[in-house]
VOLOMAR-969946 format. One line per field, with one value per residue (C-alpha): residue in three letters; y, x, z. Coordinates in pm, whole numbers, m for minus. Layout:
N
code: [ALA,...]
py: [Y,...]
px: [X,...]
pz: [Z,...]
This chain:
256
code: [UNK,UNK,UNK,UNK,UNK,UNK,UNK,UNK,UNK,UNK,UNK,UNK,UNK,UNK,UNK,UNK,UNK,UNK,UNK,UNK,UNK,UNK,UNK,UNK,UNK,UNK,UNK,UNK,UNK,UNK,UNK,UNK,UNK,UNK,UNK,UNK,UNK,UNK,UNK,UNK,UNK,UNK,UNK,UNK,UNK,UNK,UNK,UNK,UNK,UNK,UNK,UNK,UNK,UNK,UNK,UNK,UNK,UNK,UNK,UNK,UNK,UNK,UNK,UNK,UNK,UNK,UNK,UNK,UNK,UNK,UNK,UNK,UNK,UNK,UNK,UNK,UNK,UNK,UNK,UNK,UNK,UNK,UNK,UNK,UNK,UNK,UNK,UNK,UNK,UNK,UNK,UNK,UNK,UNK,UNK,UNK,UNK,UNK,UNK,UNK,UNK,UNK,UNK,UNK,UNK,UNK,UNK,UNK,UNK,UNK,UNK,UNK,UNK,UNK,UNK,UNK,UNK,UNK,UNK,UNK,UNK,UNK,UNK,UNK,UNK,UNK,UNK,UNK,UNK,UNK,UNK,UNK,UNK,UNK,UNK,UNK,UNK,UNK,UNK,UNK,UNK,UNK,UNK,UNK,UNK,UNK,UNK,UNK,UNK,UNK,UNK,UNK,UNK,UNK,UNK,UNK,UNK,UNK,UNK,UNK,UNK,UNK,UNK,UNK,UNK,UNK,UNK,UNK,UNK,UNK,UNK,UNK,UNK,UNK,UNK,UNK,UNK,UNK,UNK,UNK,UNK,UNK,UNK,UNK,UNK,UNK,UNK,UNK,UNK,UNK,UNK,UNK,UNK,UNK,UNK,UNK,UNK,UNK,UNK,UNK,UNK,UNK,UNK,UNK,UNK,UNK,UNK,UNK,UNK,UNK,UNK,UNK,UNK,UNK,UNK,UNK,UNK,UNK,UNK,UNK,UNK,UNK,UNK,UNK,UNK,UNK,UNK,UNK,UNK,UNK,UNK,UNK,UNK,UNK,UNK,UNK,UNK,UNK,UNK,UNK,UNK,UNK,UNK,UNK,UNK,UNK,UNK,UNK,UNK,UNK,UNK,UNK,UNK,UNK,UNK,UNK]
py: [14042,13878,13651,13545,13514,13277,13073,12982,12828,12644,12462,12442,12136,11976,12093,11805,12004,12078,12460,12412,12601,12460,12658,12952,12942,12857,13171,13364,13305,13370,13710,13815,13575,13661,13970,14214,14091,14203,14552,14625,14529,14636,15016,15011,15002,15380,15442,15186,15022,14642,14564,14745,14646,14275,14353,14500,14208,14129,14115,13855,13591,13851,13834,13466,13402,13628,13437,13086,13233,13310,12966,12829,12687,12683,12867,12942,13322,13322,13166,13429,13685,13575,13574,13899,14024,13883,14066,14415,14418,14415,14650,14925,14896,14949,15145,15485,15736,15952,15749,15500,15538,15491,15228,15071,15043,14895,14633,14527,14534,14302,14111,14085,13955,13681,13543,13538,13331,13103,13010,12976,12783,12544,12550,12469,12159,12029,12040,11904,11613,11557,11479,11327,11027,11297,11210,11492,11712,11718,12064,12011,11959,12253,12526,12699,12828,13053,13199,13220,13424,13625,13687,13842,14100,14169,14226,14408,14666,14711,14765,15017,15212,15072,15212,15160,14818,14888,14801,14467,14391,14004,14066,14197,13867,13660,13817,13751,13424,13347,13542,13353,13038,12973,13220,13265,12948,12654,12874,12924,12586,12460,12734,12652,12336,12318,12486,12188,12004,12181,12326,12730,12824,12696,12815,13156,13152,13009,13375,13513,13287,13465,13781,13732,13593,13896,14093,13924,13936,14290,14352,14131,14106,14478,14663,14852,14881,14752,14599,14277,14221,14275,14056,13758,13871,13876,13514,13377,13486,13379,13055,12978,13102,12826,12528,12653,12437,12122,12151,12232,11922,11739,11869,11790,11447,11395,11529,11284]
px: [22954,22714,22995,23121,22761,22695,23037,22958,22662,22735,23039,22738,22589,22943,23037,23129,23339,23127,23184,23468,23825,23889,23588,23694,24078,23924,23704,23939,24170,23883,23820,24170,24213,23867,23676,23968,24158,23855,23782,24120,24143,23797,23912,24166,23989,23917,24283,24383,24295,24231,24544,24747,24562,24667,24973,25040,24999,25356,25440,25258,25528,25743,25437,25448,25787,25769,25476,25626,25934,25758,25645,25979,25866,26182,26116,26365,26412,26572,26231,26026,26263,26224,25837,25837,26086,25841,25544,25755,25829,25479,25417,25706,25540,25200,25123,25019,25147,24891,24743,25025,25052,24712,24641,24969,24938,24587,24688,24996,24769,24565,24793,24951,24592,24602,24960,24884,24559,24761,25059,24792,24542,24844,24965,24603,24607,24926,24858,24466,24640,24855,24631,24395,24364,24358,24011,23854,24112,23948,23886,23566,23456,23556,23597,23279,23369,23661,23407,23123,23461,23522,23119,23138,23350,23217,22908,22994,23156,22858,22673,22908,22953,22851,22561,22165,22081,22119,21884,22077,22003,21950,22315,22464,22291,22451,22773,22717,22659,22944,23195,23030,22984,23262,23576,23519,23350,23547,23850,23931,23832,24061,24384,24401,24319,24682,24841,24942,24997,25257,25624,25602,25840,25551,25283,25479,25546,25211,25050,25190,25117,24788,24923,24989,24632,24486,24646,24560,24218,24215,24350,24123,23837,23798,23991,24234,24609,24904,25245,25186,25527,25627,25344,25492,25858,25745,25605,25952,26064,25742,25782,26093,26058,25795,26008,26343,26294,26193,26516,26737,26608,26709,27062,27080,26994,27194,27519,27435]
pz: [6336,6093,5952,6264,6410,6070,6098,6455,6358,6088,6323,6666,6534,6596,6947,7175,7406,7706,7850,8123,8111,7786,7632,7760,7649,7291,7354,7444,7148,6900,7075,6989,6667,6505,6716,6748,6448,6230,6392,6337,5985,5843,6015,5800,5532,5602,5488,5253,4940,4950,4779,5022,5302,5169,5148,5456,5624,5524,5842,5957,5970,6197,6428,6450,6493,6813,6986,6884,7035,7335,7360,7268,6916,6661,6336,6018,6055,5730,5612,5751,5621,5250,5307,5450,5167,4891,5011,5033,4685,4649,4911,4783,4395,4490,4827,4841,5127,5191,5468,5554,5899,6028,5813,5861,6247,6198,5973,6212,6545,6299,6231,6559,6669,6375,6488,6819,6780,6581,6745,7104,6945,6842,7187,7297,7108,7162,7533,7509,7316,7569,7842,7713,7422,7125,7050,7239,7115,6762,6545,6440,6809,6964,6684,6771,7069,6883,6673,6996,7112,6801,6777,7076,7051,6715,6913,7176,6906,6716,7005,7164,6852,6544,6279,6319,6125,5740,5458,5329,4988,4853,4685,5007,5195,4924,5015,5381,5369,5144,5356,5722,5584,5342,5397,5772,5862,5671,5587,5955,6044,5796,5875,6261,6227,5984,6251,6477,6148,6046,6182,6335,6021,5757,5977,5913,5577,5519,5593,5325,5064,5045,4951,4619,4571,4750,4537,4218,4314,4396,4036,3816,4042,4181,3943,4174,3981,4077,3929,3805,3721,4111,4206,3995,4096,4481,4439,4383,4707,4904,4714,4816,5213,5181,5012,5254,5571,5352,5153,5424,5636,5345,5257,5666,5602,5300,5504,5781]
């Protein structure tokens, strides 16, 4: 709640777009993109490591290429395949059972709220910029209303069932601000604003290019174990989901 709350007020000072339908489609998509998408993942953390809640999102791609489906957007499916196949070696040398299923299903209803944001904010855009010159279609104008969305929820969560106010420590504040302002506030702002920028099948391979750095981070950072060898060996194949549609285009090209 507090990051959201923070990364919606770092973007206010640049909100052009007035509160109409618009608004509330943008809104809407950071309720599901942001709010839910975080309950669901920060529950898991109940069951899971933070490696292996990393790299269950895996299956993140799968969840894209079904909404850009639904919206009749092409995407490689041997791309997302590859990705997918990358993070599971990952995934098959480092996750525990115990608690799989629980944990698994929360991570997946994550990240079936993450892809679905996604693919609709890129929908969004496309059609904003469609009817009207593109310059009111901007990001930076807009984006607070997904995180006014996502804040919401967040709210509405704590309030329903969440803990009495904690004592928050300077370090903890630190934390907070780092996570609101910089990895929710500008790293958002700079993911869907990449996703109209790009083709579905990068867009889909794109989410798990972070795995391997979650991972790494887990490892040197926090200390949690893993394989590093199947975290460099998993790279290859995320790698080269990523470069496949470029060098396909081209051997199409060539051939013409």
């Amino acid at each position: 709640m507090v990051r959201l709350g923070l990364a919606f007020l770092v973007f206010l000072p640049f909100l052009r777009q007035k509160f109409d339908r618009h608004a509330v489609t943008l809104m809407q998509i950071g309720a599901v993109q942001y709010g839910l998408m975080y309950l669901f993942l920060f529950w898991s953390f109940e069951y899971l490591n933070a490696y292996e809640v990393a790299l269950f999102t895996i299956f993140t791609p799968f969840w894209v290429l079904v909404w850009a489906k639904f919206y009749q957007q092409k995407v490689s499916l041997l791309a997302v395949i590859l990705a997918i196949s990358g993070a599971s070696i990952l995934r098959m040398s480092s996750a525990t059972p115990d608690e799989f299923d629980m944990g698994f299903v929360l991570v997946q209803l994550s990240n079936l709220c993450f892809a679905s944001g996604q693919i609709q904010y890129r929908q969004v855009i496309a059609t904003k910029k469609k009817t009207t010159s593109g310059e009111g279609s901007s990001d930076l104008h807009g984006f607070a209303w997904l995180y006014l969305g996502g804040f919401s929820v967040s709210l509405f969560a704590w309030l329903l069932v969440g803990p009495a106010w904690p004592e928050v420590s300077n370090d903890a504040w630190l934390a907070y601000l780092y996570l609101g302002i910089v990895a929710s506030g500008f790293g958002f702002f700079l993911w869907n604003s990449g996703t109209h920028r790009v083709s579905p099948t990068v867009l889909a391979v794109a989410n798990n290019l972070k795995i391997p750095t979650a991972v790494a981070v887990s490892l040197f950072v926090f200390g949690e174990k893993a394989d590093a060898w199947s975290l460099a060996f998993a790279g290859i194949f995320i790698i080269a989901a990523f470069f496949l549609k470029p060098a396909m285009e081209s051997i199409t090209r060539r051939q013409k």
